[in-house]
C-alpha positions in Angstrom: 12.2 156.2 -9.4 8.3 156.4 -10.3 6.7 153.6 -9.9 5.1 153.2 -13.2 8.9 152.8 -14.4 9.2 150.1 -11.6 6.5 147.7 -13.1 7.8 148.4 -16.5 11.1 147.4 -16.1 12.8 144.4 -18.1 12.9 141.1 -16.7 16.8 141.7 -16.7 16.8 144.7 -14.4 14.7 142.4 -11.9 16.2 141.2 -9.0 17.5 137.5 -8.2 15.2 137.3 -5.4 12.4 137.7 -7.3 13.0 136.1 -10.0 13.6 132.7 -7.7 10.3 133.4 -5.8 8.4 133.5 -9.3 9.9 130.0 -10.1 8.5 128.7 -7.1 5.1 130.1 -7.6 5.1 128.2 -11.3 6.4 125.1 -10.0 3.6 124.7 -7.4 0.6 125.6 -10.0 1.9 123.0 -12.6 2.0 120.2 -9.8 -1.7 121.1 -8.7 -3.0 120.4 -11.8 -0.8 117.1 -12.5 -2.8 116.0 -9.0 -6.1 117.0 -10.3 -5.6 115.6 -13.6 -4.6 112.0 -12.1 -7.6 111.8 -9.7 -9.8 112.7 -12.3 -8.7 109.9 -15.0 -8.8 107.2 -11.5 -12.1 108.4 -10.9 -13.6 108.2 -14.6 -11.6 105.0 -16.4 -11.7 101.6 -15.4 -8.2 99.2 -15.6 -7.9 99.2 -18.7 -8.5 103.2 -19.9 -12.0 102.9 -20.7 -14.6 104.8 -19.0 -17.0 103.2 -16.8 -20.8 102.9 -18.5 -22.5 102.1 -15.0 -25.1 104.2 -13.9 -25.1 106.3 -10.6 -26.0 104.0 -8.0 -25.8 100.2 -9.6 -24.2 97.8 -7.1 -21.4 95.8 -8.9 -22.0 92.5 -10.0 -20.2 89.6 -7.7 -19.0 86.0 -9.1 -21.8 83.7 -9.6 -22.6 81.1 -6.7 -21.3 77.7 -8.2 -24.1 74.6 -7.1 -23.7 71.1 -6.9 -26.4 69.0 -7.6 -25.8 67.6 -4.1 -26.3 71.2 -2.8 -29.9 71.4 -4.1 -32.8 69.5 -3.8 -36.8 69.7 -5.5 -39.8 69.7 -3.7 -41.8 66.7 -4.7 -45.2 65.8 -4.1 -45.7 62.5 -1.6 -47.3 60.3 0.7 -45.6 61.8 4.2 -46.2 59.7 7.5 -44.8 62.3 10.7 -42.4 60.1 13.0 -41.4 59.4 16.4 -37.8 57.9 16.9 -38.5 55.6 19.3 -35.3 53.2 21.4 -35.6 51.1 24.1 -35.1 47.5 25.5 -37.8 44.8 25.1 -38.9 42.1 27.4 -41.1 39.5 27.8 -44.5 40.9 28.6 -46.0 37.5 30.5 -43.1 36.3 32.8 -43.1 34.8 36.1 -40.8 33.6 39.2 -41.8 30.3 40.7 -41.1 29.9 44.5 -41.5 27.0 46.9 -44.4 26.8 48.8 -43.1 24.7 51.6 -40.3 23.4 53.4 -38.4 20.8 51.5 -35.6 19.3 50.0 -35.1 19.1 46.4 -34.6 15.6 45.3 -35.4 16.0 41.1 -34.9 18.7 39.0 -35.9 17.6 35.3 -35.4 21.3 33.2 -32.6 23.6 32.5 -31.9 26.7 30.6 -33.1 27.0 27.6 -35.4 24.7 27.4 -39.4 25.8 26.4 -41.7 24.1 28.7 -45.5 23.9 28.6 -48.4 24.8 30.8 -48.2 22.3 34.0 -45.6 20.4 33.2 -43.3 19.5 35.9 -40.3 21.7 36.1 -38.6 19.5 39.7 -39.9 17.4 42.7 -39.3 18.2 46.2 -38.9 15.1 48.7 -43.0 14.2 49.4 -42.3 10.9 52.3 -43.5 13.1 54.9 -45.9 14.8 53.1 -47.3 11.7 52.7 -47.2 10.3 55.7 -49.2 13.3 57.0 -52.0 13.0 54.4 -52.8 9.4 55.2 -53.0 10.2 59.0 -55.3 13.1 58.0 -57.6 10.6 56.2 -57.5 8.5 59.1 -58.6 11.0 61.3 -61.6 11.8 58.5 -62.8 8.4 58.2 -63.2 8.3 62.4 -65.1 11.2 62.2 -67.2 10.4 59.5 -68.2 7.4 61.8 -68.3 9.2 64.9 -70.9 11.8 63.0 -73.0 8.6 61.7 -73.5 8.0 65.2 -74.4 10.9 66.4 -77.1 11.1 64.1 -78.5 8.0 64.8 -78.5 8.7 68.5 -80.1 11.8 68.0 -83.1 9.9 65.5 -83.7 7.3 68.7 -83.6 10.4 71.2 -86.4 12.2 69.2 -88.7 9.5 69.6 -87.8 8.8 73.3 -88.4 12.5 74.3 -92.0 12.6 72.4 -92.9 9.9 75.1 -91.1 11.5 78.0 -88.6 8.7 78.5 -86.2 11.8 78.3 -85.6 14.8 79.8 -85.1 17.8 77.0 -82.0 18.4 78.8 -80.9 14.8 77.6 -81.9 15.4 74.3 -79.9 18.7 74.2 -76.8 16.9 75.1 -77.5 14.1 72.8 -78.0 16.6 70.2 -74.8 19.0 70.7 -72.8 16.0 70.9 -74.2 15.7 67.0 -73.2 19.2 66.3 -69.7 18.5 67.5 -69.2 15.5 65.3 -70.7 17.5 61.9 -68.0 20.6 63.1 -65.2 18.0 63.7 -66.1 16.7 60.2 -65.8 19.8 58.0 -62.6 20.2 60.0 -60.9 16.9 59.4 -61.9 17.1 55.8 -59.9 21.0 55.7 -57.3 19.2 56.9 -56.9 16.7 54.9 -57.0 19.1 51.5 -54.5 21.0 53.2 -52.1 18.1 53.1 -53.3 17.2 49.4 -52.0 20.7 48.7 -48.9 20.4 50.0 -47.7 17.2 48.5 -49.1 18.8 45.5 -47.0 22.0 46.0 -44.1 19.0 46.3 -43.7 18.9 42.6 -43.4 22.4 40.3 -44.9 22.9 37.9 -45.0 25.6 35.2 -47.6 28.1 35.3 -47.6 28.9 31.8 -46.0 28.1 28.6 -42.7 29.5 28.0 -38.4 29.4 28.3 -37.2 28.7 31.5 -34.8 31.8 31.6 -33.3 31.0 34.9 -32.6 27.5 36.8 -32.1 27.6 40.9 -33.0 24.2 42.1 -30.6 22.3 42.6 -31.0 18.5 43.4 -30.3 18.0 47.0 -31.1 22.0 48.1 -33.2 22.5 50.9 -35.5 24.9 50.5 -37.9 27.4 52.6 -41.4 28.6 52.1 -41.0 31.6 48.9 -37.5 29.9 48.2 -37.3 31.0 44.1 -36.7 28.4 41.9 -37.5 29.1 38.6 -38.2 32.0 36.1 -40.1 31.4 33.1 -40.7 33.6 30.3 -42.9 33.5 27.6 -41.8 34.8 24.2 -44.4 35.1 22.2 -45.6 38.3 23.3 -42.8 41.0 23.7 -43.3 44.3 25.5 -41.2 47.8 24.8 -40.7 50.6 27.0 -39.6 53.9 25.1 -39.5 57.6 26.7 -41.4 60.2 24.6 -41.5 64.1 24.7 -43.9 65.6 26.5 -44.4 67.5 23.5 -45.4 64.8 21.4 -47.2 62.8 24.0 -50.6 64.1 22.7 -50.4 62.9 19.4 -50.0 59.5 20.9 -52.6 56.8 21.1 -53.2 53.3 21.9 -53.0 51.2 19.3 -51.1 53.8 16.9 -48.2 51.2 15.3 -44.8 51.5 15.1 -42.3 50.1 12.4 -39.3 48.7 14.6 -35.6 46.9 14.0 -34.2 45.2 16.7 -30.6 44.3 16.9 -30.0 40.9 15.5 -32.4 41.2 13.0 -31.2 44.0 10.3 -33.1 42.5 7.6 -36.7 42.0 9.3 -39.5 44.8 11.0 -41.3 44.2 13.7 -44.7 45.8 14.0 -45.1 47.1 17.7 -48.2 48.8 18.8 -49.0 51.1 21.9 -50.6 49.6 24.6 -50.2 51.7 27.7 -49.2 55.2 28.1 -48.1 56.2 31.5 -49.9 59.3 33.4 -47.3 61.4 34.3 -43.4 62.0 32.8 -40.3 60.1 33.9 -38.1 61.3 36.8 -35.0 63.4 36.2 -36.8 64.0 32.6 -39.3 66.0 30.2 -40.4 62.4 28.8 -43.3 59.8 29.4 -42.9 56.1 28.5 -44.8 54.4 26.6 -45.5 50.7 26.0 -45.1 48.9 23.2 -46.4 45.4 22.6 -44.7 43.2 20.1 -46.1 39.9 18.6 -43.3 37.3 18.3 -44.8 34.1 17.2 -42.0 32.2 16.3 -40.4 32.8 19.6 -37.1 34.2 18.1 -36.7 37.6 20.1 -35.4 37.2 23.6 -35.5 39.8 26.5 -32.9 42.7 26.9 -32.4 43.1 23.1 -32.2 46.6 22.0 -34.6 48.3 19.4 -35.1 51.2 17.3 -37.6 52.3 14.6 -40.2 55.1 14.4 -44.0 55.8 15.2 -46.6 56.8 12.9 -48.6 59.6 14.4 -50.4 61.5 11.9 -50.5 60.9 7.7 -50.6 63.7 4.5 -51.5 61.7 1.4 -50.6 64.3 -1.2 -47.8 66.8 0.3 -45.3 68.6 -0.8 -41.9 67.8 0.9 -38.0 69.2 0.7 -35.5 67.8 2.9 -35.8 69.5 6.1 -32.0 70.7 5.7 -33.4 73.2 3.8 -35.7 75.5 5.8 -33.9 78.7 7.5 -35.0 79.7 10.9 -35.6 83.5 12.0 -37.1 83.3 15.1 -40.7 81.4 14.4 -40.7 82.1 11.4 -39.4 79.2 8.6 -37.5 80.3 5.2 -36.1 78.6 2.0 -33.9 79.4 -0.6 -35.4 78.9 -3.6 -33.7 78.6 -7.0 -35.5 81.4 -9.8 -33.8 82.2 -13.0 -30.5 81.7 -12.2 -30.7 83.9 -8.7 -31.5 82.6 -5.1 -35.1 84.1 -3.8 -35.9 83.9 -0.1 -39.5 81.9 0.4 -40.9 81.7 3.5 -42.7 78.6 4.2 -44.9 77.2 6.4 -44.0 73.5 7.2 -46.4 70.5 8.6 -45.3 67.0 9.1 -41.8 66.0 10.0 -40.6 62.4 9.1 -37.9 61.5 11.5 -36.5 58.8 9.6 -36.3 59.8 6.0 -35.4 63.2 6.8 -38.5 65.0 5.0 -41.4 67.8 6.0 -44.4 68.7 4.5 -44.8 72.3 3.3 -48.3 73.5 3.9 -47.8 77.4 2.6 -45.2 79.0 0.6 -43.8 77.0 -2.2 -44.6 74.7 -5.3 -43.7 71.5 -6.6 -41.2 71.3 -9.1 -39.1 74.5 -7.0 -35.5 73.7 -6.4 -33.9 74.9 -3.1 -30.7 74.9 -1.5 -30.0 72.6 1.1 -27.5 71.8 3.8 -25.4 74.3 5.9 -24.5 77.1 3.8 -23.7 80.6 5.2 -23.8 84.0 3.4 -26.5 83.4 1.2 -29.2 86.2 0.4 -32.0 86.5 -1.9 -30.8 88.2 -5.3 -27.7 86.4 -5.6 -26.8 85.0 -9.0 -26.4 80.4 -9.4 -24.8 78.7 -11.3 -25.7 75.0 -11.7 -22.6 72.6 -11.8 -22.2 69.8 -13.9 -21.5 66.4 -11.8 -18.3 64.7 -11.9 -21.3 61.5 -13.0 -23.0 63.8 -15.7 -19.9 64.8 -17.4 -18.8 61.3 -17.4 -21.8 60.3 -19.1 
């Protein structure tokens, strides 16, 4: 058969194989454009069947950051003081230990405890019989010599007259006046001596060197004691010392006579003013920290050695600077950051900051942002500048 008759023919005279193979090729080409059609109404409409209005390359909006006002702070102009924290244990800074100063026993001991004593008033008595006994024979001795050196003298005034008119031989004279020289030595001797045993039965009854609390009692009544026996310790309270370590890095902002605002333990409701006295030359062992010694005025006697304080030193002063908790500054590196609250969108600041005050919590910013700015404080991650705020309403402020 031609073939032009071939392609002519009916769709009846077709084969069944051909026919099914035509099927499939219809089936197939309907399904491709059910795909294409879906993908292209995903790709063009939203949830809801409308098309999406964006523009080519806008980033989609995100949900608003929600703030409390606890999250946020404003920077404020102030007075700003930078702190030290300073701890450590006072003491008394004029304190002493009283020791015997002879052999002896302790027969009266008229203090305890507690008790404040004066300058030179006696504290006990140590037994002073044989003390005395010994002072009188040393006087004894001192009157003979004085008499022995009376005569020597007056032997020596008849001599000088004798030897002008030969009645005596120079060496005569020479003996007569050694024996003069002797006596005058023998003198100053017996008169050493007999301080010396003045001393000692003075040294018999303690006394207290200086005014004060006796802070610790060792004589007993009856106790035989040596030579550097202790017997006593008396502090005095009205001037307190304080020893507190400071950073090397901080040491050269410190300087005697700088003041320091302290609370000791005891005493919630009162300061104590302490002020640097000394600052040792070189850094504590085992640490990267010099002390530094405090002294504190305590007129009224009320604070006592070992008690613990705390409180902070003024180093260096801003009298008009602007200050945000230092919670809210960002570290990279060196380099200090804040988030700063613009038209309802975070902006990234960075900042220089100055002064630190330990205690309240607060540092000056020297560069980078104005008064009246609000920023975000406290630890809060995944922030970045561009991001939209929203300011809530406090439980307080809708109450009221």
């Amino acid at each position: 058969m031609p073939i032009d008759q071939i392609t002519d023919a009916p769709s009846s005279t077709r084969s069944p194989v051909v026919r099914r193979r035509g099927f499939r090729f219809a089936l197939a080409g309907s399904l491709a454009v059910l795909g294409v059609g879906a993908a292209l109404y995903l790709f063009d409409f939203g949830d809801n069947g409308v098309a999406a209005t964006a523009p080519q390359g806008e980033v989609k909006q995100t949900a608003a950051l929600e703030l409390l006002p606890r999250d946020f702070a404003e920077a404020t102009v102030q007075s700003l003081q930078r702190t030290i924290a300073l701890t450590g244990t006072i003491y008394p800074l004029n304190q002493t230990e009283i020791k015997s100063q002879l052999v002896g026993q302790v027969v009266e001991v008229l203090v305890r405890e507690g008790d404040q004593v004066s300058r030179g008033q006696i504290l006990a008595k140590l037994d002073g019989a044989d003390l005395n006994a010994k002072l009188n024979d040393k006087l004894g001795a001192l009157a003979a010599g004085k008499a022995q050196l009376t005569l020597a003298e007056k032997n020596v005034e008849n001599n000088v007259s004798l030897l002008e008119r030969k009645f005596i031989s120079q060496s005569a004279f020479d003996n007569v006046q050694s024996s003069y020289q002797v006596s005058r030595a023998t003198l100053v001797s017996l008169q050493a001596q007999v301080e010396q045993a003045r001393k000692a039965l003075t040294d018999a009854v303690i006394r207290a060197p200086l005014e004060g609390v006796v802070s610790e009692r060792l004589a007993q009544p009856g106790l035989v004691v040596a030579i550097n026996t202790p017997l006593f310790t008396v502090q005095d309270l009205s001037l307190m010392n304080m020893e507190a370590l400071v950073p090397t890095a901080d040491i050269p902002q410190v300087k005697v006579g700088q003041q320091a605002e302290l609370q000791v333990e005891g005493f919630s409701q009162k300061l104590f003013i302490g002020k640097v006295d000394r600052i040792n030359p070189s850094a504590a062992k085992g640490s990267r920290s010099i002390v530094v010694h405090l002294r504190i005025a305590s007129p009224d006697r009320r604070l006592r050695g070992g008690m613990f304080a705390q409180g902070n030193l003024a180093i260096s002063a801003a009298l008009s600077a602007i200050v945000v908790p230092e919670t809210a500054l960002r570290w990279q590196g060196e380099q200090a950051s804040v988030m700063a609250i613009e038209d309802g969108r975070l902006v990234e600041r960075p900042v220089v900051p100055g002064i630190r005050n330990e205690s309240s919590g607060d540092i000056e910013i020297t560069s980078g942002l104005a008064a009246g700015s609000r920023v975000v404080i406290g630890e809060m991650a995944n922030l970045y500048s561009g991001q939209s705020v929203h300011i809530a309403v406090s439980d307080t402020e809708r109450t009221l």
